[in-house]
C-alpha positions in Angstrom: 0.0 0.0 0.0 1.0 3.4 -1.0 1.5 5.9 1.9 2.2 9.4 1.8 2.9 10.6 5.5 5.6 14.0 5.5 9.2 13.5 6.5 8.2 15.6 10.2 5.3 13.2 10.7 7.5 10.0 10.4 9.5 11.5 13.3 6.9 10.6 15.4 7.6 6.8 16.2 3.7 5.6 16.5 3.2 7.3 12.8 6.5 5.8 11.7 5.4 2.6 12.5 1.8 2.8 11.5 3.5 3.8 8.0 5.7 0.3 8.3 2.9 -1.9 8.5 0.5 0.2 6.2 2.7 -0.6 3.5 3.0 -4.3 4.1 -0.8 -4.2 3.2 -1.4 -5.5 -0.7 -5.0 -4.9 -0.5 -5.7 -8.6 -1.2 -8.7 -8.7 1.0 -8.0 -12.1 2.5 -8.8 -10.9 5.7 -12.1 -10.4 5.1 -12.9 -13.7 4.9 -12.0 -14.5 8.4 -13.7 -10.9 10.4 -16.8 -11.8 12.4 -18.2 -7.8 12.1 -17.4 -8.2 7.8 -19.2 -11.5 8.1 -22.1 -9.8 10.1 -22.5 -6.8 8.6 -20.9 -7.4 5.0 -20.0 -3.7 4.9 -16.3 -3.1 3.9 -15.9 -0.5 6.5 -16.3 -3.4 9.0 -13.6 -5.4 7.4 -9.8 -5.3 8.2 -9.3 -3.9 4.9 -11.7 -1.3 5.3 -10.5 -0.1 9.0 -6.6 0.3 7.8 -8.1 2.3 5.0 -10.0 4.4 7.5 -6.7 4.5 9.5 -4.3 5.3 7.0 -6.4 8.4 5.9 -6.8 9.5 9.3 -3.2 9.4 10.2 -2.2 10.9 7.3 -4.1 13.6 6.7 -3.1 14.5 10.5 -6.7 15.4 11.3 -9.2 14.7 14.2 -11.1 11.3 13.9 -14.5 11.9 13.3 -17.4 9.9 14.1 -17.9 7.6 11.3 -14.1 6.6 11.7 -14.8 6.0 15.3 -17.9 4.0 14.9 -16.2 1.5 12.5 -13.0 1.1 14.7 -14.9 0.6 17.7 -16.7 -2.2 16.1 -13.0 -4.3 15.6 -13.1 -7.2 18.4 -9.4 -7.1 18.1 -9.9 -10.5 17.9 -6.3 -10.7 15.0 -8.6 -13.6 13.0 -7.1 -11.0 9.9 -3.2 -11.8 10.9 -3.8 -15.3 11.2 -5.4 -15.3 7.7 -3.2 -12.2 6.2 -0.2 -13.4 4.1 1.7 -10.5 4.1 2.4 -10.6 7.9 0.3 -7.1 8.3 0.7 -6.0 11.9 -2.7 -4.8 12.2 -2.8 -5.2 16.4 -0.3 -2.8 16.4 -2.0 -0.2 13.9 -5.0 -0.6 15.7 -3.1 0.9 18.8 -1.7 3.8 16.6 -5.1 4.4 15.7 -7.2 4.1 19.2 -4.5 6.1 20.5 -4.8 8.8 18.0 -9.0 8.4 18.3 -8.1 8.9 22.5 -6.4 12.2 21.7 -8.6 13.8 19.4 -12.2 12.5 19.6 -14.6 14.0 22.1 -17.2 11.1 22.7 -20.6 11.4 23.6 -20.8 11.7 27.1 -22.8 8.4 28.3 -20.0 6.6 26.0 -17.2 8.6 27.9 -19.2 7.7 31.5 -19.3 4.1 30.7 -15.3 3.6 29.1 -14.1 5.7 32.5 -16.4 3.4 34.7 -15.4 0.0 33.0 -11.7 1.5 33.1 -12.0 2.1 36.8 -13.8 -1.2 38.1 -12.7 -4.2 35.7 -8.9 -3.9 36.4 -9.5 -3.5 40.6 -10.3 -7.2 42.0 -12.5 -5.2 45.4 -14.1 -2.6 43.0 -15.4 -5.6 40.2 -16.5 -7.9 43.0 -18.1 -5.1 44.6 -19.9 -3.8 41.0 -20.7 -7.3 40.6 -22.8 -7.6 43.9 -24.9 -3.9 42.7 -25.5 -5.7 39.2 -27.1 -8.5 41.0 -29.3 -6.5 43.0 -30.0 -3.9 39.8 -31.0 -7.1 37.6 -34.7 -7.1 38.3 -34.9 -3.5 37.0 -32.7 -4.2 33.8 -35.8 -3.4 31.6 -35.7 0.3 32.8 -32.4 0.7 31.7 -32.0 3.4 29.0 -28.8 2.5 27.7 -28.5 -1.4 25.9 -24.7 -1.4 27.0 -25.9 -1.1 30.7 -28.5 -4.2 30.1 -25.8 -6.3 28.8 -23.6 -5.6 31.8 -26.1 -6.7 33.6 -26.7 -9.6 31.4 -23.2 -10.5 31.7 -23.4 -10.5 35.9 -22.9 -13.9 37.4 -25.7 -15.0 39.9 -23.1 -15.6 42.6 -19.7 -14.8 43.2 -16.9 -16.8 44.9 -15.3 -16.4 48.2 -11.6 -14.7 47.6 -9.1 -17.6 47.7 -6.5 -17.5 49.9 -4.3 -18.2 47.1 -4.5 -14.8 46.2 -2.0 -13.4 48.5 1.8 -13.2 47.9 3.3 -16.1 48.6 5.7 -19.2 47.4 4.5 -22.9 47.0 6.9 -25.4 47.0 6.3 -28.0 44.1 4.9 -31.5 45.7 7.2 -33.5 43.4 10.8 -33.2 42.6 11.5 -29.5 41.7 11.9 -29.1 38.3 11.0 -25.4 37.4 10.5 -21.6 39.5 7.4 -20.3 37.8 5.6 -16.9 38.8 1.8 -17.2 38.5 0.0 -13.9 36.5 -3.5 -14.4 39.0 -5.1 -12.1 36.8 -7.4 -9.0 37.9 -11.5 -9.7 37.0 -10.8 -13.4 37.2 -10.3 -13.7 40.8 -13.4 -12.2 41.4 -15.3 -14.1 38.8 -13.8 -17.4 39.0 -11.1 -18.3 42.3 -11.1 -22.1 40.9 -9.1 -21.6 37.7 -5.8 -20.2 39.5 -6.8 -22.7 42.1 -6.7 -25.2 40.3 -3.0 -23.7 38.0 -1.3 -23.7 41.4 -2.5 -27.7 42.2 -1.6 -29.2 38.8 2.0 -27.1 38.9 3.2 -28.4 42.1 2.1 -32.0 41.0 4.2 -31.2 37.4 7.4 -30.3 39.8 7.1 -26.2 39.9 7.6 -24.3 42.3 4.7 -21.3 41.9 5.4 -17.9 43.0 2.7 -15.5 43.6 4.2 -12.6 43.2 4.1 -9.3 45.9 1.8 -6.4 45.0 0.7 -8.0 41.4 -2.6 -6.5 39.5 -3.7 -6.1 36.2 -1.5 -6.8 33.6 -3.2 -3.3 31.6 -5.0 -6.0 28.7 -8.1 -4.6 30.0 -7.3 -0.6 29.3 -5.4 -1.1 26.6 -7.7 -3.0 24.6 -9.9 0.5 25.0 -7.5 2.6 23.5 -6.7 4.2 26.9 -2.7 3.7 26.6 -1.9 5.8 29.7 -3.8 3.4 32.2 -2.8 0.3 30.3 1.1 1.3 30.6 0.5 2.3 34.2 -0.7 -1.1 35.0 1.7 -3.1 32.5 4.8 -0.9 34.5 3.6 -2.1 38.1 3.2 -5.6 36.9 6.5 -6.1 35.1 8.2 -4.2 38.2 6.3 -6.9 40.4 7.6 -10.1 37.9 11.0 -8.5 38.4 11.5 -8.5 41.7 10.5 -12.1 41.7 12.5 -13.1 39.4 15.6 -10.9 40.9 14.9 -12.8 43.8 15.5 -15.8 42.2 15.5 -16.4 38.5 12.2 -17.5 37.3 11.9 -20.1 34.3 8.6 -18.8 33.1 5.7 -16.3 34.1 2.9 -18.8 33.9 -1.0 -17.2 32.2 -4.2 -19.0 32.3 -6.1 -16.0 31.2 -5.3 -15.9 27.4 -6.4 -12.4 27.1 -3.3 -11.4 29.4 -1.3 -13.4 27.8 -1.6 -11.6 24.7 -0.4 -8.4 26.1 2.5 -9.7 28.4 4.4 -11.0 25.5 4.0 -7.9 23.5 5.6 -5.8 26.8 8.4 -5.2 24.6 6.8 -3.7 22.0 5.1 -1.9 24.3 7.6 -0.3 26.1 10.3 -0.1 23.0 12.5 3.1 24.1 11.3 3.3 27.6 13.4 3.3 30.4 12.0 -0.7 31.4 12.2 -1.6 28.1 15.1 -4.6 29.1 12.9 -5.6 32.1 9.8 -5.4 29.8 11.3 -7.6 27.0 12.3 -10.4 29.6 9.1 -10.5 31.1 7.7 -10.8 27.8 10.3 -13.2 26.6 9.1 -15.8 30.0 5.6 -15.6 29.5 4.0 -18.6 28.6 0.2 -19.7 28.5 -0.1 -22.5 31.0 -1.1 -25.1 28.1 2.0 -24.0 26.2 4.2 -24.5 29.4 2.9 -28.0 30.1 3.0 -29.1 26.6 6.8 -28.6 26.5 7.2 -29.9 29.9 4.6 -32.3 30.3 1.2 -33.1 32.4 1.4 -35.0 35.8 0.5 -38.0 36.8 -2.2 -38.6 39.2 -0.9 -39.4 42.7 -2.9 -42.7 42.2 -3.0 -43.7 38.8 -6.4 -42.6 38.3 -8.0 -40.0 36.1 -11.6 -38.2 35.5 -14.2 -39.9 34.3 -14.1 -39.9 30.7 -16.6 -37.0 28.9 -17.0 -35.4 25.4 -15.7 -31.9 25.9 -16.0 -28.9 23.1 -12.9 -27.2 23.3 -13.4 -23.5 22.4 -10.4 -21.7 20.9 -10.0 -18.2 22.5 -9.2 -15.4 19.9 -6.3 -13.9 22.0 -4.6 -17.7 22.2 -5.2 -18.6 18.9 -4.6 -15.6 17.0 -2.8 -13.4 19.2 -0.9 -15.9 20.9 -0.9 -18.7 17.8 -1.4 -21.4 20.2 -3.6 -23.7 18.9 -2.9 -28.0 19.2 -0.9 -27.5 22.9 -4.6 -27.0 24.9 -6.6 -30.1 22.8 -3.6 -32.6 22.3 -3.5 -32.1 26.5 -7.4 -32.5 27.1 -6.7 -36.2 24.7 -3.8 -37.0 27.2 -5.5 -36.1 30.0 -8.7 -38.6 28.5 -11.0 -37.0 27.6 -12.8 -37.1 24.1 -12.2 -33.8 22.6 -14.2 -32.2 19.8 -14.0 -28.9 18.1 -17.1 -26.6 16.8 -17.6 -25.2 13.4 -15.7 -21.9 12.5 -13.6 -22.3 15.4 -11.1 -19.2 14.2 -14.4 -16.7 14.6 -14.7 -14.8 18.0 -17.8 -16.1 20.8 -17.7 -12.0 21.0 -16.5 -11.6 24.3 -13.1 -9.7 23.9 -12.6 -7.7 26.7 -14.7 -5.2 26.9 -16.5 -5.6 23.4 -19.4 -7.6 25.2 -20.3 -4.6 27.2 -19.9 -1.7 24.4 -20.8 -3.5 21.2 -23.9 -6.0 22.8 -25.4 -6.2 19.5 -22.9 -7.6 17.6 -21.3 -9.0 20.5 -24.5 -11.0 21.5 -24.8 -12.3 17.4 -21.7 -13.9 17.3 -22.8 -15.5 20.7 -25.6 -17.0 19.4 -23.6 -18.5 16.2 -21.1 -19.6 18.4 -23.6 -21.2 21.0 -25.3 -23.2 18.1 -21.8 -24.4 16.7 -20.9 -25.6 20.3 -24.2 -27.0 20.7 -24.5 -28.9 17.4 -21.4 -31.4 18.6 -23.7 -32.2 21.5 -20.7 -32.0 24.2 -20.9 -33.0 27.8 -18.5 -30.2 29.1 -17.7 -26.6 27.5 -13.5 -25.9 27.8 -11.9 -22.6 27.2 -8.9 -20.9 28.3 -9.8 -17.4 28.9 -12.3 -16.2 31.6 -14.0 -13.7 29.2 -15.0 -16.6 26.9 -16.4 -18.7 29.7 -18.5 -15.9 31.2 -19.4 -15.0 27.6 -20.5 -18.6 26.6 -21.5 -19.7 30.1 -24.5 -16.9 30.0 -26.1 -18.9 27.2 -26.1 -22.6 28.2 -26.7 -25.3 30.6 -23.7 -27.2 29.5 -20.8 -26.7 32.2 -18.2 -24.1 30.8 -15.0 -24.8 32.3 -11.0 -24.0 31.7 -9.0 -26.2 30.2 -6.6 -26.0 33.3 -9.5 -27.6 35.7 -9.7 -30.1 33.3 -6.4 -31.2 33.5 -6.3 -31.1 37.5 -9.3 -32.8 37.6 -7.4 -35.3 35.3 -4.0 -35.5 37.2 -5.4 -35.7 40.7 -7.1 -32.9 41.2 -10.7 -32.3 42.4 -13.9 -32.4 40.0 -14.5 -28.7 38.8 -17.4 -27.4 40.9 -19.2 -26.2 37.7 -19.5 -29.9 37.0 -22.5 -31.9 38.2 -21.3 -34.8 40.4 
């Protein structure tokens, strides 16, 4: 693709970038193929293609993003389906940031839009504050109808009907592995998930010990900044990626870590790109080997292998649908490690339909897009549903809450699978 930015514009490194991968672009149009708004909507403007198009002229051109610009960014998932698919190895995650960024700094939204972004921003990254917005949705549910806004429905949609107890896992600590040591691993416990879900990191920490690691849980740790970023709001995302890589550090300064395990693919997704993020920053070393050690707990223990169960025996044999989470698949292109474990582990393991297509969860997209959000829901229920499984696995907490609001099959991660399977207890979502 052609490009046209001035020499004094490329000195600025977010437009000299955006102009690297811009030109990478051959306009082929492959990626269309593979975006669940394109596929929804069939308008171009909804398409890969069409967004870098709206991008590029934007950047450019220098001026303010207007509304129509804005509208068709905000509908991207971010889901990266388009640089799995795109043969010309077009960064478009990282144009998309150039772009939100420059949509943050010049584009006055309307203010119930600005209300919501600054409430979601403050509340989803703070363990306390979500649990405690949780417990208001619940009450606020039997009124959903008088809601004027359809965003604030689907957050209340989205609401569990019960939250867990905090674990006790939760705090800073070290456990030592229950089998010869073989690894020093720091566990990312994640920010919403320990107030949606305590059994997933539970459940991490149980089948690591048994696999010989020994799990650190590192002091003062919080959200990783997925959550902000993935909103375009760059300065709270770097805030929080800064105090978590500062955290990993001292851990691993400590004593050298051989891997910063992630069971929340979402997360995952932004740690490794912590280099990128921070290229020319002052914690840009620290940044790159926190990035360079983070590995999705699937991809750790397919390189270094499941436990076995203390007593030789395993979970009772069921037919699980394994749901592919955009951020590990695309982002992270982790894609056999999590299904050829689930057949080790025993169970019978079959994949939907259009597995590369987003359930519509990502992040935040649930909450601010519902409509198309709860469309690709529906498709994706129907796919899951038509291979009639027992069990519902995933490896990302938005995904399960996402899928889990629209069946009675359990939804469970893939991690309490393989506890379950190694010695472990049955996953509580599971009827005994």
């Amino acid at each position: 693709m052609r490009t046209e930015f001035t020499a004094d514009q490329l000195q600025d490194p977010g437009l000299a970038e955006a102009n690297k991968i811009l030109r990478a672009c051959v306009h082929c149009g492959f990626c269309t193929a593979t975006c669940p708004t394109f596929l929804i909507r069939g308008d171009e403007l909804d398409s890969p293609r069409g967004r870098i198009y709206l991008m590029k002229e934007m950047l450019e051109s220098g001026r303010p993003a207007d509304e129509k610009t804005v509208t068709h960014i905000d509908r991207c998932l971010g889901c990266l389906a388009c640089m799995t698919t795109c043969p010309s190895g077009v960064h478009y995650a990282h144009l998309l940031e150039v772009g939100k960024k420059h949509i943050a700094e010049t584009y006055r939204r309307p203010w119930r839009d600005r209300a919501l972004r600054w409430m979601l921003a403050r509340v989803l990254p703070h363990q306390g504050r979500f649990r405690l917005a949780m417990f208001g949705a619940k009450l606020a549910r039997p009124f959903r109808r008088l809601m004027p806004d359809a965003r604030l429905r689907a957050m209340l949609d989205m609401a569990p009907p019960s939250l867990p107890k905090p674990s006790p896992n939760d705090d800073a600590q070290t456990f030592a592995p229950t089998t010869e040591k073989r690894a020093r691993v720091a566990l990312m416990i994640g920010c919403a998930q320990r107030a949606l879900n305590t059994d997933i990191n539970d459940a991490t920490i149980r089948l690591l010990r048994r696999a010989g690691c020994e799990v650190v849980i590192p002091k003062d740790f919080g959200c990783c900044g997925a959550m902000t970023l993935h909103m375009g709001r760059e300065g709270d995302g770097r805030a929080s990626a800064r105090a978590a890589i500062a955290s990993l550090i001292a851990a691993d300064r400590a004593e050298p870590l051989d891997a910063v395990i992630i069971n929340t693919s979402g997360c995952g997704t932004t740690i490794k790109d912590y280099g990128h993020l921070f290229a020319g920053d002052g914690i840009e070393a620290d940044a790159t080997r926190i990035a360079a050690l983070a590995q999705d707990v699937t991809e750790f223990l397919a390189t270094h292998g499941l436990p076995d169960a203390p007593d030789g025996s395993r979970a009772q044999p069921a037919r699980v649908a394994y749901h592919s989470a955009c951020s590990l698949q695309h982002g992270q292109q982790i894609k056999a490690a999590p299904q050829t474990l689930l057949r080790q582990a025993g169970f019978e393991v079959v994949e939907p339909a259009d597995p590369h297509l987003c359930c519509g969860s990502a992040g935040t997209y649930n909450m601010l897009q519902p409509e198309l959000s709860g469309e690709l829901k529906r498709r994706k229920l129907e796919n899951i549903a038509a291979t009639a499984p027992q069990i519902i696995a995933a490896g990302n907490i938005g995904c399960m809450v996402q899928i889990g609001s629209g069946t009675e099959t359990p939804v469970v991660h893939t991690v309490e699978l393989l506890d379950w399977a190694t010695g472990g207890p049955r996953p509580s979502a599971i009827p005994g």
